[in-house]
C-alpha positions, 0 to 999 in steps of 0.5 A: 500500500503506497500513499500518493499524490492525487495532482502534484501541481494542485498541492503547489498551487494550495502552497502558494495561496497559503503563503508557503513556500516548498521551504517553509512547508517542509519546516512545518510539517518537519521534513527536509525540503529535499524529501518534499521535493521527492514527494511532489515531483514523485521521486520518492514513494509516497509519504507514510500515513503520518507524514501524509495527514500532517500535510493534510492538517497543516494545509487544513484540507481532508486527506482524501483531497489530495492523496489516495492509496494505491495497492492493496493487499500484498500478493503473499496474503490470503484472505 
């Protein structure tokens, strides 16, 4: 199960109106700016739950309007 971006230039759009840059962004959720770099652009996997809802709360929209899970169930387990 990976968490991704819906639209990665929605959420710069939404950075921008809120006045942040990828720079400050990254200060307030806690990350580097270069790991948030990977996040947008979509070098890296995806932020983990946690990581995911912070950006969510911080930019104080649903979770849902921005990300969504990709996968599912892995193809070792069993129902």
């Amino acid at each position: 199960m990976k968490i991704k971006l819906k639209n990665p230039t929605q959420i710069k759009t939404l950075l921008r109106q809120q006045g942040y840059s990828q720079r400050k962004f990254a200060q307030a959720i806690g990350v580097h700016e270069a790991y948030l770099q990977k996040i947008l652009t979509g070098v890296s996997v995806g932020p983990g739950p946690v990581l995911a809802a912070r950006m969510a709360s911080t930019l104080n929209i649903e979770f849902d309007d921005i990300f969504y899970i990709e996968g599912g169930r892995g193809k070792d387990e069993t129902t």
